[in-house]
C-alpha positions as CSV (number, residue, x, y, z in Angstrom):
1,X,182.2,-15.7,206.8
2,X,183.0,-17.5,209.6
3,X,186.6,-16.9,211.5
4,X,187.2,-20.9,211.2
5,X,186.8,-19.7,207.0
6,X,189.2,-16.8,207.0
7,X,191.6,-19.0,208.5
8,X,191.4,-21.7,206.1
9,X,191.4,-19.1,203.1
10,X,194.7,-17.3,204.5
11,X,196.3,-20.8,204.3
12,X,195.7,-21.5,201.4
13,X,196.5,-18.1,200.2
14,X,199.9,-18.7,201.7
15,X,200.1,-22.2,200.0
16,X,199.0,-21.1,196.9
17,X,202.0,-18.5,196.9
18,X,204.1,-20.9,197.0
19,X,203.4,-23.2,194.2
20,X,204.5,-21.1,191.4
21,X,208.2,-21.7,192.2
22,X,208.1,-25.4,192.2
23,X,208.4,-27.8,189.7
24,X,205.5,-28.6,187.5
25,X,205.3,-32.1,188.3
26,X,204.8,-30.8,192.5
27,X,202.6,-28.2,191.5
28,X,200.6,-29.4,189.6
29,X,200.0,-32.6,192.5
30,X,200.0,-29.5,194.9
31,X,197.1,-28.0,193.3
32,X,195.1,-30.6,192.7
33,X,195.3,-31.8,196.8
34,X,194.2,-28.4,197.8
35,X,191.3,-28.6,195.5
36,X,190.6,-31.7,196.8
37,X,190.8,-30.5,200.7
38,X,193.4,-33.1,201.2
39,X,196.5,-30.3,202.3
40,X,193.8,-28.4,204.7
41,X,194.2,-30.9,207.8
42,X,197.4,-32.8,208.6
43,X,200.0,-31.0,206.1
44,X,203.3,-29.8,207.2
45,X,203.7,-26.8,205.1
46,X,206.8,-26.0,206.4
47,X,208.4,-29.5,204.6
48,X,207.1,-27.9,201.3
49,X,209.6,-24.8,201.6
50,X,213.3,-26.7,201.2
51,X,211.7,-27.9,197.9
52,X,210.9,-23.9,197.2
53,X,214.5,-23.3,198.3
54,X,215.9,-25.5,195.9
55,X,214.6,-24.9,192.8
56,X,215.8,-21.3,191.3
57,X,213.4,-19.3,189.5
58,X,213.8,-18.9,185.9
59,X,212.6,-16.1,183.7
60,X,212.3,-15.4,180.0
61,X,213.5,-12.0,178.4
62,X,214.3,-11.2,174.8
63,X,217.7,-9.4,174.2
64,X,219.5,-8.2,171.2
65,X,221.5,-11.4,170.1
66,X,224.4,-9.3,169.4
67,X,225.0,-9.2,173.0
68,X,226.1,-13.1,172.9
69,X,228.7,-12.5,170.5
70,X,231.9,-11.4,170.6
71,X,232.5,-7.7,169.3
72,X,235.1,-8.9,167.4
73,X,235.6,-12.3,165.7
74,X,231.1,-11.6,165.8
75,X,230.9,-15.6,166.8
76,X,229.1,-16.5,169.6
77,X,230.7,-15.7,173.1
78,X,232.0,-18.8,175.4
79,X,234.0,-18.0,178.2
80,X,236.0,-16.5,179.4
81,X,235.6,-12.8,178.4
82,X,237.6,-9.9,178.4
83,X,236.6,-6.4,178.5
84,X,239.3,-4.0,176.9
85,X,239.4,-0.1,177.5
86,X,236.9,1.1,175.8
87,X,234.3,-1.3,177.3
88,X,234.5,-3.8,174.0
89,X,233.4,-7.5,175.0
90,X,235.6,-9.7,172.9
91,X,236.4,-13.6,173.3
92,X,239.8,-15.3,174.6
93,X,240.7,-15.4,170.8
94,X,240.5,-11.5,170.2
95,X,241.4,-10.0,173.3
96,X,245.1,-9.4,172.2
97,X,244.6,-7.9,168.6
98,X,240.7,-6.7,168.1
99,X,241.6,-3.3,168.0
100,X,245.0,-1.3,167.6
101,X,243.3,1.6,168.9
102,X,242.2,-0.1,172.1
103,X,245.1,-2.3,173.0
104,X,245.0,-5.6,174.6
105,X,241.3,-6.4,176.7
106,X,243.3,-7.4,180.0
107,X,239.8,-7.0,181.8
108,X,238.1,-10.4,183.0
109,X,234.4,-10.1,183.2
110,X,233.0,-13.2,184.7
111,X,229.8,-11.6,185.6
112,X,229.7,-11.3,181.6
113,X,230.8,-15.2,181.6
114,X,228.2,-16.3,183.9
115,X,225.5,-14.8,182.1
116,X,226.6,-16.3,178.9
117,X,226.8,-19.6,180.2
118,X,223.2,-19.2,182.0
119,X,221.5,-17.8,178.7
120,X,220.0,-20.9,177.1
121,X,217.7,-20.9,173.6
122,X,214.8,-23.2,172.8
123,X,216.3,-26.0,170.3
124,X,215.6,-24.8,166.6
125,X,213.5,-28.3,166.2
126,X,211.2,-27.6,168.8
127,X,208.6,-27.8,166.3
128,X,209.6,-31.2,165.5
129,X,209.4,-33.0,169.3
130,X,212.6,-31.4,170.9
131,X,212.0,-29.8,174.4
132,X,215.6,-29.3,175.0
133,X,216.8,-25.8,176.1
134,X,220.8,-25.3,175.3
135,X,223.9,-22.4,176.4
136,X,223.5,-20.4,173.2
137,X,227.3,-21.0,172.2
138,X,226.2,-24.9,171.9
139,X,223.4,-24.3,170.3
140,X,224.8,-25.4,166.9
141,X,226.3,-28.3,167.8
142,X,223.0,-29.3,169.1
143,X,221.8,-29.1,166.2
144,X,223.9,-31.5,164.4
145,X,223.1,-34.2,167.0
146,X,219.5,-33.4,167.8
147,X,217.2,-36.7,167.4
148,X,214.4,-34.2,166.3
149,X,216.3,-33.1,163.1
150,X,213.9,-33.4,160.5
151,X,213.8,-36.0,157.9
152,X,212.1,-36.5,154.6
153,X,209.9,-39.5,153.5
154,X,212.0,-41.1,151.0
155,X,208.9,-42.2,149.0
156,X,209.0,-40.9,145.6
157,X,206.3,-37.8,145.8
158,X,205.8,-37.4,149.2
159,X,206.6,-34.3,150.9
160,X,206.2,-35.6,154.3
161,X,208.9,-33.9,156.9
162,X,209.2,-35.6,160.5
163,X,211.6,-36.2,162.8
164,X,212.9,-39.8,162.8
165,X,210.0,-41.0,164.7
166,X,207.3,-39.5,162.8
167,X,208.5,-41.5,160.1
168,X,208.4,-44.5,161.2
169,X,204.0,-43.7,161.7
170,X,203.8,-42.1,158.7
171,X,205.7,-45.5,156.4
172,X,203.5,-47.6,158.4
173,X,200.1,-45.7,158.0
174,X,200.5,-43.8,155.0
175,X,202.8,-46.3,152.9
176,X,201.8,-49.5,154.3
177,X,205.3,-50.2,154.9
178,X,206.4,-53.0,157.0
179,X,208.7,-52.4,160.2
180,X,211.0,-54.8,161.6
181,X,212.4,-53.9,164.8
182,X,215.6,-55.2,165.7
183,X,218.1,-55.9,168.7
184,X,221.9,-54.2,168.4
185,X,224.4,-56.8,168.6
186,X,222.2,-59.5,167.2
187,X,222.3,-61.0,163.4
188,X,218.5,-61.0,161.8
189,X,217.2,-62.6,158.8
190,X,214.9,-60.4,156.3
191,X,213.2,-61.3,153.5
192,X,212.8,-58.1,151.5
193,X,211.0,-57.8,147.9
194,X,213.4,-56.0,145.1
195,X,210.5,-54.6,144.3
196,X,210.3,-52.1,147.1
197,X,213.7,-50.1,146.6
198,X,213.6,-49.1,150.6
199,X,212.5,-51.1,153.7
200,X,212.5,-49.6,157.3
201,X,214.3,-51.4,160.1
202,X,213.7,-49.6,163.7
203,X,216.2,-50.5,166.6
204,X,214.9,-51.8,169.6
205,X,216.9,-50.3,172.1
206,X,216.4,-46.3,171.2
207,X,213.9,-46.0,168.1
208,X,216.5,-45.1,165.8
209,X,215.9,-45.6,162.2
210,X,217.4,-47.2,159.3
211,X,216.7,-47.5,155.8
212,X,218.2,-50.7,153.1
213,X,217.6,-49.7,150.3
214,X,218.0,-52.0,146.9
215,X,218.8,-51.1,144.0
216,X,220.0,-52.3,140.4
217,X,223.0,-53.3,138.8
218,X,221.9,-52.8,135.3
219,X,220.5,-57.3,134.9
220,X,223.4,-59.1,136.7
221,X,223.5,-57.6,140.4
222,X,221.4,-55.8,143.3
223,X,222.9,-53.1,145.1
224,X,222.6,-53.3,148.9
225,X,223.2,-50.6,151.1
226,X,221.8,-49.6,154.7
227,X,222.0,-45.9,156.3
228,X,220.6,-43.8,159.4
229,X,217.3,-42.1,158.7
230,X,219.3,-39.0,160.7
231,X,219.8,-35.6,160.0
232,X,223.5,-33.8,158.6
233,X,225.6,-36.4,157.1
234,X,228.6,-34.6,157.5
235,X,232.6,-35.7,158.3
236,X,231.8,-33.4,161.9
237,X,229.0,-36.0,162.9
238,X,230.3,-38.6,165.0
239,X,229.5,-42.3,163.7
240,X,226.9,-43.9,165.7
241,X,226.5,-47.4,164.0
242,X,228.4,-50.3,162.5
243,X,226.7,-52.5,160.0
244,X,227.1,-56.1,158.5
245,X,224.9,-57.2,155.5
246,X,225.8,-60.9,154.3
247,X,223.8,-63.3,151.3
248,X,223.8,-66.7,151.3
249,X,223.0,-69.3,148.1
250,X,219.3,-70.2,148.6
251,X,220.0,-73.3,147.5
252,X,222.4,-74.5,150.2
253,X,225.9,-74.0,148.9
254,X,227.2,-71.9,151.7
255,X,230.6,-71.3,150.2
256,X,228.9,-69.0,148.1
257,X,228.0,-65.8,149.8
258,X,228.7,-62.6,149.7
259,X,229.2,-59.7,152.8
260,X,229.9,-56.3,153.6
261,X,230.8,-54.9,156.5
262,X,231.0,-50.7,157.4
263,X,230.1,-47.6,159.1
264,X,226.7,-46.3,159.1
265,X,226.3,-43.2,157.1
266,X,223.6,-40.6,158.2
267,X,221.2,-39.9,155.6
268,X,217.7,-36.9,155.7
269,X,216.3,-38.3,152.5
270,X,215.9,-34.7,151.5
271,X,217.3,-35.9,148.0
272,X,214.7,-38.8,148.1
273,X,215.6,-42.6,148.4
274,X,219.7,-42.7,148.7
275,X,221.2,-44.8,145.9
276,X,223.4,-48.0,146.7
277,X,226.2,-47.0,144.3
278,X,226.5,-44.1,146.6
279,X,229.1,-44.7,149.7
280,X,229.5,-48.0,151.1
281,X,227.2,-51.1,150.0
282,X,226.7,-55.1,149.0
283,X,226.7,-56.2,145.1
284,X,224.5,-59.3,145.5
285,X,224.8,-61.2,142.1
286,X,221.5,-62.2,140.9
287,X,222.0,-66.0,141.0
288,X,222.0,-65.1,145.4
289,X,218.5,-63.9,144.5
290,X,215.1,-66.5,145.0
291,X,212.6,-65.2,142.7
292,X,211.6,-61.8,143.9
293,X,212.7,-62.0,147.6
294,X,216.2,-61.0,148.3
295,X,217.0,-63.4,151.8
296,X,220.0,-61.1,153.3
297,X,221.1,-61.1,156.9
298,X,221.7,-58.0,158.5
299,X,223.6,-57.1,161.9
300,X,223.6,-53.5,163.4
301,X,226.0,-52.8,166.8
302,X,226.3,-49.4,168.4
303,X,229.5,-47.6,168.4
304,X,229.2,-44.5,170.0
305,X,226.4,-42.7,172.1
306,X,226.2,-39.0,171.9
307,X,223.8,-36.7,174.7
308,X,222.3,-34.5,172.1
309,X,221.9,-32.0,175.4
310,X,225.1,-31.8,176.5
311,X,227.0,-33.0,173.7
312,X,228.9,-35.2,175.8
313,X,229.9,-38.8,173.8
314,X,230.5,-42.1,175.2
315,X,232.4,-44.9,173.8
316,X,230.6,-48.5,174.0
317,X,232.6,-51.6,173.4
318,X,233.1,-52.0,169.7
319,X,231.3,-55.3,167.9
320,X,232.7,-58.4,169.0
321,X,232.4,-60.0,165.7
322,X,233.5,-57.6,163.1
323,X,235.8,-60.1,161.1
324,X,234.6,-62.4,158.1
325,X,232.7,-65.3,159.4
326,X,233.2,-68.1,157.0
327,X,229.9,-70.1,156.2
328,X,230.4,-74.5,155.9
């Protein structure tokens, strides 16, 4: 081997050390232009190590999860934390009355803090799509806002479990189910048959997933509702959507029509299709019906948007036409 070779091999020994600390995106580019020879002439190594500097290498251990909770209360640590006498780690909440036989924990331990706040966990619907890593301590509230929740198919039968997304594939492929996507803020005509007791809509803007679903008022009516295809339907989640359904005559007479205007309920379909009768939704009389299409107009407008990551939650400007609009 040639001295010119030794050379070349000790640089890129030296650049190869550094690549494991970078990002994946510059490694990976890294790599690939020293396999190519393109970093062996011309290359200013020395620009490569601020980017080395910057990026903080990360690690990941297994500990007892005891240690992220608080020795008292046993819920999940969040700062700040006190240490009392007898070296107990207790929360805010317990530090003045854990323990009669250790007093009050008067000790701050922000090393203990710091570590808390740094000790992140894999989302529980990893398996579903979500890459998102989050502090322990917010790890459930991710949970009830995570996109990647999983959902059931509301097709009687099936058994199929996706997120949102998934779904929307599987109705299409599996169920030959139309889609019709949608723009927030907008008012769209459907023509949807009451055979089919659910039909997907899909918002434009950010994939989410709705469901109307139809179904019947003994002879006389159709029950209309629309819902979120979105996991834990609870009074904690925050309401994301606002909905209007109206009907109009078919045959012209505008002054008879009927409309309903609401929140947006969440909805997994774990108990199958959801029934109309359940929560808010439209009684369309059957004379509103033409033959065995029911011709209903349907306007969707965002109300709040939540970072499932960092839980943070931003207002937007609420629909600016929620009131009865009177047909002529």
């Amino acid at each position: 081997m040639s001295v010119g070779d030794g050379k070349r091999n000790a640089k890129k020994g030296r650049t190869q050390a550094l690549v494991p600390v970078m990002k994946p995106n510059i490694q990976q580019q890294v790599t690939e232009d020293i396999e190519d020879g393109e970093l062996a002439h011309g290359t200013n190594m020395q620009a490569l190590v601020p980017l080395v500097k910057e990026i903080p290498s990360q690690i990941d251990v297994r500990i007892d999860v005891t240690l992220l909770h608080c020795q008292a209360c046993r819920l999940p640590f969040k700062p700040p934390v006190f240490v009392c006498a007898s070296g107990h780690a207790v929360c805010c909440h317990c530090r003045k009355s854990h323990d009669e036989m250790c007093g009050v924990a008067s000790i701050h331990c922000g090393g203990l803090g710091a570590f808390i706040c740094a000790s992140k966990v894999a989302c529980s619907y990893k398996d579903f799509g979500c890459n998102s890593y989050v502090v322990y301590h917010q790890a459930h509230a991710h949970m009830r806002a995570c996109h990647f929740a999983p959902c059931k198919c509301p097709e009687s039968g099936c058994g199929f479990l996706s997120a949102p997304p998934g779904l929307v594939e599987h109705f299409a492929t599996i169920h030959s189910r139309p889609i019709t996507y949608v723009r927030y803020g907008r008012s769209w005509n459907l023509s949807l048959p009451i055979s089919k007791s659910w039909h997907v809509i899909v918002g434009q803007e950010d994939q989410n997933v709705f469901l109307v679903t139809l179904g019947e008022l003994g002879t006389a009516a159709t029950l209309v509702s629309l819902v979120c295809v979105r996991a834990n339907n609870t009074a904690s989640t925050t309401t994301r959507f606002w909905c209007k359904l109206s009907v109009v005559y078919p045959g012209g007479d505008k002054d008879k029509v009927v409309l309903m205007s609401s929140t947006v309920s969440n909805n997994t379909m774990l108990d199958g299709t959801p029934r109309p009768g359940q929560g808010m939704f439209l009684t369309v009389p059957r004379e509103l019906i033409s033959g065995e299409l029911l011709a209903i107009n349907v306007r969707i407008d965002p109300v709040h948007s939540i970072d499932a990551a960092t839980m943070t939650e931003t207002m937007l400007p609420p629909p600016h036409d929620r009131k009865t609009r009177r047909f002529r």
